[in-house]
C-alpha positions in Angstrom: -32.4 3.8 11.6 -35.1 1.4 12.8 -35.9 2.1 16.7 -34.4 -1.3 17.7 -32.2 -4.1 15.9 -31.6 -7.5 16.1 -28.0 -8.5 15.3 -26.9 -12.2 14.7 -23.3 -13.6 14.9 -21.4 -16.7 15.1 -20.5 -16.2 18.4 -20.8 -12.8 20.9 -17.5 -12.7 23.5 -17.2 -10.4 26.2 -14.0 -8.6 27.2 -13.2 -11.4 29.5 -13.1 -13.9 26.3 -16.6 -15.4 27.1 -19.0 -16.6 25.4 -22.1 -14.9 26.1 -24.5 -15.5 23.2 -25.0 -15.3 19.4 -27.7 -12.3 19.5 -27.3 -8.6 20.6 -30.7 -6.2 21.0 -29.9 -2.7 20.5 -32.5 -0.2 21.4 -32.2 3.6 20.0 -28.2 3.1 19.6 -27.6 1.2 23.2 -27.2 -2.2 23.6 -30.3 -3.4 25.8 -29.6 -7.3 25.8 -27.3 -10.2 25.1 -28.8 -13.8 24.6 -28.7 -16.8 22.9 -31.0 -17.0 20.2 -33.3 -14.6 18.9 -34.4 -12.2 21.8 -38.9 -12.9 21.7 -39.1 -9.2 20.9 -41.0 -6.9 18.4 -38.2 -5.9 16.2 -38.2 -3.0 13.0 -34.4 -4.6 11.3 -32.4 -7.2 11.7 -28.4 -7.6 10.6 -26.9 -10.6 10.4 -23.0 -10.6 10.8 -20.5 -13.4 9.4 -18.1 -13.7 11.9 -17.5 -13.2 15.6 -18.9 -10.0 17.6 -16.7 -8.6 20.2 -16.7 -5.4 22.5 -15.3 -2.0 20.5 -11.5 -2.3 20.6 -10.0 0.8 21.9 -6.2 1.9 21.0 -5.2 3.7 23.9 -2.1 5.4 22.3 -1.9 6.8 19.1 -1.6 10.7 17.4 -5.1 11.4 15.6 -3.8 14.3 13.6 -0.6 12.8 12.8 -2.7 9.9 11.4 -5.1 11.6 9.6 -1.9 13.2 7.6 -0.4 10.1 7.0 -3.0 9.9 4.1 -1.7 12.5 2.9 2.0 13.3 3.3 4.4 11.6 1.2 5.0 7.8 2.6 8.7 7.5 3.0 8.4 3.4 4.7 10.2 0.9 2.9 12.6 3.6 0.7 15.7 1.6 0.4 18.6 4.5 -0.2 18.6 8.3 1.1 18.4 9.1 -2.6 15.1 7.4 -3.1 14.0 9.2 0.2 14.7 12.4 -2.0 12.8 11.1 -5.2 9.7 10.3 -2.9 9.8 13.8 -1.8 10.3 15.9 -5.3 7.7 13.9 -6.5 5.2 15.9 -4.1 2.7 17.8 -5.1 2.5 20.6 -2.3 4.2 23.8 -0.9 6.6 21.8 1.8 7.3 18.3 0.6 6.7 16.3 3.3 6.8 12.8 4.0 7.4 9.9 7.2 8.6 6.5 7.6 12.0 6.3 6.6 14.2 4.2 8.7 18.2 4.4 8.0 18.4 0.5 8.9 16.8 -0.1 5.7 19.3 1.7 3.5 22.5 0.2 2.1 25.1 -0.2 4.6 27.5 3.2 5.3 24.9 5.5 3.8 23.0 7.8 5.4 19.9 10.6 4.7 21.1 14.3 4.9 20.6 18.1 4.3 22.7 17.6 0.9 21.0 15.2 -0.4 17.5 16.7 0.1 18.8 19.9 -1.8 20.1 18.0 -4.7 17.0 16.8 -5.3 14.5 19.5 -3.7 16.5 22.8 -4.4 14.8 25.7 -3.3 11.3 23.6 -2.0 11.2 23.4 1.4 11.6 19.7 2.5 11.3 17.4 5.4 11.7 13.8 6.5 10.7 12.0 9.3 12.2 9.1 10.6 9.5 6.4 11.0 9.7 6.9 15.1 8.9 10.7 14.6 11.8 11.7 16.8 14.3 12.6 14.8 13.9 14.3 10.5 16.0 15.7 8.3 15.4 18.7 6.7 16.5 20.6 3.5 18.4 23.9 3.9 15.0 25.9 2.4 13.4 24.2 5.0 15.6 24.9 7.9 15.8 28.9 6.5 12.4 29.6 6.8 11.5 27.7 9.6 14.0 29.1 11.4 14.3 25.3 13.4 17.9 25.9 13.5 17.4 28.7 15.8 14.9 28.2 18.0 16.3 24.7 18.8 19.8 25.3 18.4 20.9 22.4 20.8 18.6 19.6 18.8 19.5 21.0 15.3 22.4 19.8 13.6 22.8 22.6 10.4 25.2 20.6 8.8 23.7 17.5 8.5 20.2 18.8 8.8 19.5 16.3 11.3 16.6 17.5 14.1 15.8 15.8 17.0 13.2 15.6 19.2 11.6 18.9 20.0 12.8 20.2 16.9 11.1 17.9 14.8 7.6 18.5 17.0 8.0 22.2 15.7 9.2 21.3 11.9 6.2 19.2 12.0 4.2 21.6 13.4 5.2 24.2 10.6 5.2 21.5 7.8 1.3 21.0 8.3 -0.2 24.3 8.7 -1.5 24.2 4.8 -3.7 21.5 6.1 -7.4 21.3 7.4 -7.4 20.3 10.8 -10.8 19.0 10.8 -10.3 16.6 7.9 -7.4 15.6 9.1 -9.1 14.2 12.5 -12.3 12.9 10.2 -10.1 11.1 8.1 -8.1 9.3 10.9 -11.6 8.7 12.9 -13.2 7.3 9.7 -10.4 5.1 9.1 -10.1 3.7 12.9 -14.2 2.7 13.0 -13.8 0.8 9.6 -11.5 -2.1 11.5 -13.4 -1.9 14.9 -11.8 0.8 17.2 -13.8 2.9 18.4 -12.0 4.6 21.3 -8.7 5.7 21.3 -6.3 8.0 23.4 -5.0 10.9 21.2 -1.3 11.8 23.0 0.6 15.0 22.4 -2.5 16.7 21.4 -1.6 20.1 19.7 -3.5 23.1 19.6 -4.7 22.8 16.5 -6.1 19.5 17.1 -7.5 20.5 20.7 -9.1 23.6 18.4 -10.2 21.2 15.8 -11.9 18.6 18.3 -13.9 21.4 20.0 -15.4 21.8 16.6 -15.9 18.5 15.0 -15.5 15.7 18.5 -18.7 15.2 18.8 -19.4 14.1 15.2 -16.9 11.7 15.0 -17.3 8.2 15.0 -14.2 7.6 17.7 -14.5 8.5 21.1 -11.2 10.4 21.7 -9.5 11.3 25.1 -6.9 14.2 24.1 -4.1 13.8 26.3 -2.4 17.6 25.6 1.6 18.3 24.4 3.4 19.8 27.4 2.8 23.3 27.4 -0.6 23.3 25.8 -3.2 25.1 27.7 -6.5 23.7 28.2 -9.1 25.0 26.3 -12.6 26.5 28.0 -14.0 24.0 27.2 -12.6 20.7 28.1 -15.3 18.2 26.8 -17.5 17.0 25.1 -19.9 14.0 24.5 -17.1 12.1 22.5 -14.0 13.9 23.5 -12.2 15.2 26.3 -9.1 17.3 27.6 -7.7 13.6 30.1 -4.4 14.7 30.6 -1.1 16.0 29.7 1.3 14.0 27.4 5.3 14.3 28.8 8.7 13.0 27.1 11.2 11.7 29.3 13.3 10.3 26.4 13.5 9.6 23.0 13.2 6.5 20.4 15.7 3.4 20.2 15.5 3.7 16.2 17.0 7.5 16.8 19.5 6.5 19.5 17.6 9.2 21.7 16.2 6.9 24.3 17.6 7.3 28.1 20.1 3.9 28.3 21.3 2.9 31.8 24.5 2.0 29.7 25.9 3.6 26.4 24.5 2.5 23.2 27.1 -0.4 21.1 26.8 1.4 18.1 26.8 4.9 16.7 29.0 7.9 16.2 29.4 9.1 19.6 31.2 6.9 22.2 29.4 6.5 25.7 26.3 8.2 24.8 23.2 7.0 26.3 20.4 8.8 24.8 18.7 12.0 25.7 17.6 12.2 29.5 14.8 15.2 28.5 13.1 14.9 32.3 14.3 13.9 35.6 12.2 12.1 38.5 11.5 15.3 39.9 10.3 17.3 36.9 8.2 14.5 36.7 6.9 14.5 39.8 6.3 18.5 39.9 4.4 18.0 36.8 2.4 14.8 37.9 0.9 17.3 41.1 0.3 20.3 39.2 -1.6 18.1 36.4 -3.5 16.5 39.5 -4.7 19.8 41.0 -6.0 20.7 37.6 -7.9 17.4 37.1 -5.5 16.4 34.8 -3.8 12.9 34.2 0.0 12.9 33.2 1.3 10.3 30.5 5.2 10.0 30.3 7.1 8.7 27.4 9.9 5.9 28.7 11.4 4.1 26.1 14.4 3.3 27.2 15.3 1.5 30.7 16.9 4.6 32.4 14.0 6.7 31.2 11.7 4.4 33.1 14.0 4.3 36.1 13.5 8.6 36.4 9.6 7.9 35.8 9.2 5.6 38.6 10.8 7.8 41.0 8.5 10.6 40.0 5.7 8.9 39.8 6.6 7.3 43.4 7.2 10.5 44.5 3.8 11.9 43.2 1.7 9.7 45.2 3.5 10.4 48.0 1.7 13.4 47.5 -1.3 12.6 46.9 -1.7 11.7 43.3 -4.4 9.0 42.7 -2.3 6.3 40.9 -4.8 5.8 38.1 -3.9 9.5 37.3 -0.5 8.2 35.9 0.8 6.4 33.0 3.7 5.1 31.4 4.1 4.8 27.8 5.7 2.7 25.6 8.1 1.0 28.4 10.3 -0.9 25.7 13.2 -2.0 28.1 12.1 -3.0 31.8 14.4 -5.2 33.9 12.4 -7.1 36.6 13.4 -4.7 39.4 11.2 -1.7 37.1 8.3 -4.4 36.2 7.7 -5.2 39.9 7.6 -1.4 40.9 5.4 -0.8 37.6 2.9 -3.4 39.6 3.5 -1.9 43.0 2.6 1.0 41.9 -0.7 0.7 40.6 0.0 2.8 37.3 -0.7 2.4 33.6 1.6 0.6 31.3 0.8 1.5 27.5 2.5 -0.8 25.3 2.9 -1.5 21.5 3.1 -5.0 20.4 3.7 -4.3 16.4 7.6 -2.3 18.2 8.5 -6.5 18.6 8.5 -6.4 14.7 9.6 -3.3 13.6 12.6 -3.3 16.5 13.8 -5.9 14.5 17.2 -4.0 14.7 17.9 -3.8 18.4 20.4 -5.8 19.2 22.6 -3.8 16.9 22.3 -0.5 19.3 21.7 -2.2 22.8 23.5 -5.7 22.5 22.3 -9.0 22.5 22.4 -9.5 26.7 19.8 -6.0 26.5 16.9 -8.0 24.5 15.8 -9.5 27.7 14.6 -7.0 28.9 13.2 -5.6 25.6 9.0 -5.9 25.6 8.1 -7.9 28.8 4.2 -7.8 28.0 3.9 -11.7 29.8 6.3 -10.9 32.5 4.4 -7.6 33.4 1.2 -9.0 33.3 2.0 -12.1 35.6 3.5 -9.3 37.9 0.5 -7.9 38.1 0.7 -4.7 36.2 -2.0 -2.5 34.7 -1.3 -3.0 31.2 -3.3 -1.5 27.9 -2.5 -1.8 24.2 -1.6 0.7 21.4 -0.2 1.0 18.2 1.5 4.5 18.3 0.2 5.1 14.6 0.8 6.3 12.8 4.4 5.1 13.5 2.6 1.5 13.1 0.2 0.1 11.1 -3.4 1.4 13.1 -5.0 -1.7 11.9 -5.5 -3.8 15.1 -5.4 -7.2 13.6 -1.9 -6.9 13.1 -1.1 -5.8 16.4 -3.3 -8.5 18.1 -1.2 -10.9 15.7 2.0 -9.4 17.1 0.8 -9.6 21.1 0.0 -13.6 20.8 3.4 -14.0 19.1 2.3 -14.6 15.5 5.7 -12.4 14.2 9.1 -14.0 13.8 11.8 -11.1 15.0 14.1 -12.2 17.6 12.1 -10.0 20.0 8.6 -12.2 19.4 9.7 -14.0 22.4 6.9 -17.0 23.4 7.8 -16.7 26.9 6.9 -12.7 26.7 3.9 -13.4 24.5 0.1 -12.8 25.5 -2.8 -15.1 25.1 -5.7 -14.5 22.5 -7.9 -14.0 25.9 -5.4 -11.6 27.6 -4.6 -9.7 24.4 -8.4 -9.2 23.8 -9.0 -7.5 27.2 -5.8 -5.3 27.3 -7.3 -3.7 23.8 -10.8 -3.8 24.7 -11.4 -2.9 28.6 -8.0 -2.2 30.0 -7.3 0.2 26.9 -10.6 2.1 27.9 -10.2 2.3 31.1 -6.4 3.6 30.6 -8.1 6.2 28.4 -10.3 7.6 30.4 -12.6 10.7 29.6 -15.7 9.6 27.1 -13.4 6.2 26.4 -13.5 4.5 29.7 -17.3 3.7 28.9 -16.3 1.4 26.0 -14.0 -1.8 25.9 -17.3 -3.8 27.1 -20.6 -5.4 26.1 -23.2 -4.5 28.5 -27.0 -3.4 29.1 -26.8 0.7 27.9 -23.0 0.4 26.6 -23.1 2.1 22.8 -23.9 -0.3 20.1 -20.3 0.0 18.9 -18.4 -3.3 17.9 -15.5 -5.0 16.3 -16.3 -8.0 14.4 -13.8 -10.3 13.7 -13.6 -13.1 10.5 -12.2 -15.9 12.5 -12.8 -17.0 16.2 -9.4 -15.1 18.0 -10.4 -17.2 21.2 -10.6 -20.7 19.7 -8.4 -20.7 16.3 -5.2 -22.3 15.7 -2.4 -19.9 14.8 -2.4 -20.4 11.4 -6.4 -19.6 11.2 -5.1 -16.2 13.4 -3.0 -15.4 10.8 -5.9 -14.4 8.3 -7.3 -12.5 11.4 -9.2 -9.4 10.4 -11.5 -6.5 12.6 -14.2 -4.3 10.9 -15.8 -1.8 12.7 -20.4 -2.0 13.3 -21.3 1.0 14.3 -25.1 1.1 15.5 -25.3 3.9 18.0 -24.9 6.7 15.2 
C-alpha cells in the first residue's frame, strides 16, 4: 500500500452527524486529516468512494464464534412446521446435525418441535435445534445420550420433550461445535462484519475456545474485538492484544421473551404453566458480589435483562456495586427489552451502559401474545431512555439478528412496521449514527473504545454508506446499505 492516500466522497460526517469535508488523508494506515477538497499534499494513490464516508460502525453486542458458525450450521429461520425443522436437519452433512433459528410462532397453530419428532427423522444421528433466541433447543434422544445434557442439567432438561433451556443449551452447543476450527470460525465472522462497515464489536459470552482462538489469530483480524468472558471462564495469561482484549465478564440474570424464560414482574398470558414468570437465574446481590470481584480483577461485568423484573434485580446490584466502589462505566446492561419509566430514570441515574437491539422491535413481533397488550409500553424505550439521559449503545445480538447494520439502523429510526416500531420510541438518523459509532465503542471498551470516530491518528477504518443517512427521506433510507474501507491493514 502506497505510504499515504487520498480518499474522496460525497460527503465525510463525523459521529456527531457533521459534516466535516469530502476528503480524508491517511498516512501509513492513520487518518492524518479531514478537509474539504483535495488536501495540497504529495500523494502515491488516490480512491474515490461513491457514497457517504462515516466513522467505523461498531456492534457492541454480538457472539463472534456463534456467528462465524452460523455459515455453517444448518439455518433453521423461516421453517414453517416442526417437521420441516427435522428435514433441514437430516439433510446435514456432518457428525451432529445442527442447526439455529427456528421460532415456534412461525409454525402452524397447536404444533410444536420435540425429541420425537427429531428421531423420526434423525434416528440414531445426534441432533440439535436452537431456538432463534439461543435460550432454549431441542434435542434428539442420540443427542441427549451422549451428551449426557440430561444429567448434568437435570433441572433445565426436559427428557421427554427434549426441550433444554438456558444453561443446558450453552453446554449442547458447546458440545455440538467441537468438530469445528475455532479459528475460522472467528475469521469468518470478522471477514464478514468489515465487508458492511463494522469494525469493532463486543464479543459476549466468550468461551474458551474462542478466548483460546483469539490469543492466536486477534491480532490478524480485521475487527477489533473486546471479549467479554462466559461466567466461569478464567482469564487467560494473556489478556490482550493489539486488536483484542479480555474487557469483562458476561452474566445472565434471565432468559429470552420468545422462550418464555425472561424474569416478568407479572406471570406470562400465555403458555403451559399458570403464574410463571420466567427464570430469575441471579439476584441483586449475586450481581453485586460479582460486579466487585470483576472490578478488583480489572474486569467489567455485562448482565443480561430482558425482561422488566430481571432489570429491577440488576439495578439493585449494580446500585449496590458502586456503593462499593465500582466505577459505573465498569457496568452494563444488556438487552433491557421491558423498562417502565421508574427503571429508565435509575438506568440514567446511574451512569451505566444500556446495550440495546433495535432489529428485537421486528422480530418481537409476537409479544403481546406472552406479555399483553398494556406490557408493550414499556417494550424497547430507545427515545424515552435517551431523553432520560441514559448511556445507550447499539447491537444486533447476531447472530440471533441479521449482523448487517443497515437493517438495524433501519429499524432504530423506525423504518419497520411491528406494533412495537413505535415513532414516539424511535431514534433520529443523527442519534442512531452515534449510539453505533462512538457510544458503541466506548461501551466496548478494550482495543474498541479507540474507534466509533474520525480524527487525526484514528485507524483508517470506515463505513461507507450508498445514500446520505443524515439528509434522506425515509423512503431513500430504505435502500440504505454499509460497506466496510479498510485502509489501516
Amino acid at each position: 500500500m502506497a505510504r499515504s492516500v487520498v480518499v474522496s466522497a460525497e460527503a465525510v460526517y463525523s459521529h456527531e452527524g457533521e459534516y466535516v469535508g469530502d476528503h480524508v488523508l491517511v498516512d501509513e494506515g492513520l487518518v492524518k486529516s479531514i478537509s474539504r477538497g483535495e488536501p495540497h499534499v504529495s500523494v502515491g494513490k488516490r480512491v474515490a468512494v461513491k457514497g457517504f464516508l462515516l466513522p467505523p460502525l461498531v456492534d457492541a453486542h454480538l457472539h463472534m464464534r456463534s456467528l462465524g458458525a452460523s455459515f455453517r450450521i444448518v439455518n433453521l429461520k423461516g421453517a414453517s412446521s416442526p417437521e420441516e425443522v427435522a428435514k433441514r436437519l437430516a439433510a446435514a452433512n456432518s457428525p451432529i446435525a445442527v442447526g439455529r433459528g427456528w421460532n415456534e410462532e412461525e409454525f402452524r397453530p397447536g404444533s410444536r418441535l420435540d425429541r420425537r419428532i427429531l428421531d423420526s427423522y434423525l434416528g440414531e444421528k445426534p441432533a440439535l435445534a436452537v431456538r432463534i433466541c439461543g435460550h432454549v433447543a431441542v434435542a434428539n434422544s442420540a443427542f441427549i445420550r451422549e451428551s449426557g445434557v440430561d444429567k448434568l442439567f437435570p433441572n433445565l432438561v426436559d427428557r421427554e420433550r427434549g426441550l433444554l433451556l438456558e444453561d443446558a443449551v450453552s453446554y449442547a452447543v458447546s458440545v455440538a461445535m467441537k468438530t469445528y476450527n475455532n479459528e475460522e470460525l472467528l475469521r469468518d465472522a470478522a471477514s464478514a462484519l468489515a465487508s458492511v462497515g463494522v469494525f469493532g464489536v463486543s464479543s459476549m459470552a466468550c468461551s474458551e475456545e474462542e478466548v483460546r482462538a483469539l490469543s492466536l489469530i486477534g491480532d490478524a483480524l480485521e475487527v477489533r474485538v473486546a471479549c467479554y468472558l462466559r461466567r466461569g471462564v478464567e482469564p487467560p495469561p494473556k489478556r490482550a492484544g493489539a486488536r483484542w482484549s479480555i474487557v469483562g465478564v458476561k452474566l445472565f440474570a434471565d432468559g429470552s421473551l420468545g422462550g418464555r424464560t425472561a424474569y416478568l414482574r407479572r406471570p406470562y398470558i400465555s403458555g403451559e404453566n399458570e403464574g410463571w414468570r420466567g427464570l430469575k437465574l441471579l439476584s441483586s446481590r449475586d450481581i453485586a458480589e460479582e460486579a466487585v470481584s470483576n472490578s478488583h480483577r480489572g474486569l467489567a461485568t455485562a448482565v443480561h435483562a430482558i425482561g422488566d423484573a430481571a432489570l429491577d434485580e440488576v439495578l439493585e446490584g449494580f446500585s449496590n456495586a458502586i456503593s462499593r466502589g465500582v466505577e459505573p462505566g465498569m457496568l452494563r446492561v444488556e438487552h433491557a427489552s421491558l423498562a417502565w419509566p421508574n427503571q429508565i430514570d435509575r438506568l440514567a441515574s446511574l451512569r451505566v451502559w444500556t446495550v440495546v437491539q433495535p432489529l428485537f422491535r421486528v422480530s418481537d413481533w409476537w409479544l403481546e401474545s406472552r406479555v399483553g397488550s398494556d406490557m408493550l409500553q414499556a417494550a424497547y424505550p430507545f427515545a424515552s431512555m435517551l431523553r432520560a439521559g441514559v448511556k445507550l449503545a447499539l447491537s444486533t445480538d447476531a447472530p440471533v439478528e441479521t449482523y448487517d447494520p443497515a437493517e438495524t439502523f433501519k429499524a432504530a429510526v423506525g423504518l419497520c412496521s411491528s406494533r412495537l416500531c413505535r415513532e414516539s420510541e424511535s431514534l433520529t438518523p443523527r442519534e442512531t449514527l452515534k449510539l453505533y459509532t462512538l457510544n458503541s465503542a466506548l461501551a466496548s471498551g478494550g482495543p474498541v473504545a479507540w474507534l466509533g470516530r474520525l480524527r487525526r491518528g484514528a485507524p483508517a477504518l470506515f463505513a461507507v454508506a450508498n445514500v446520505d443517512v443524515l439528509n434522506s427521506g425515509r423512503k431513500e433510507l430504505e435502500k440504505l446499505k454499509f460497506r466496510g474501507l479498510n485502509l489501516a491493514k
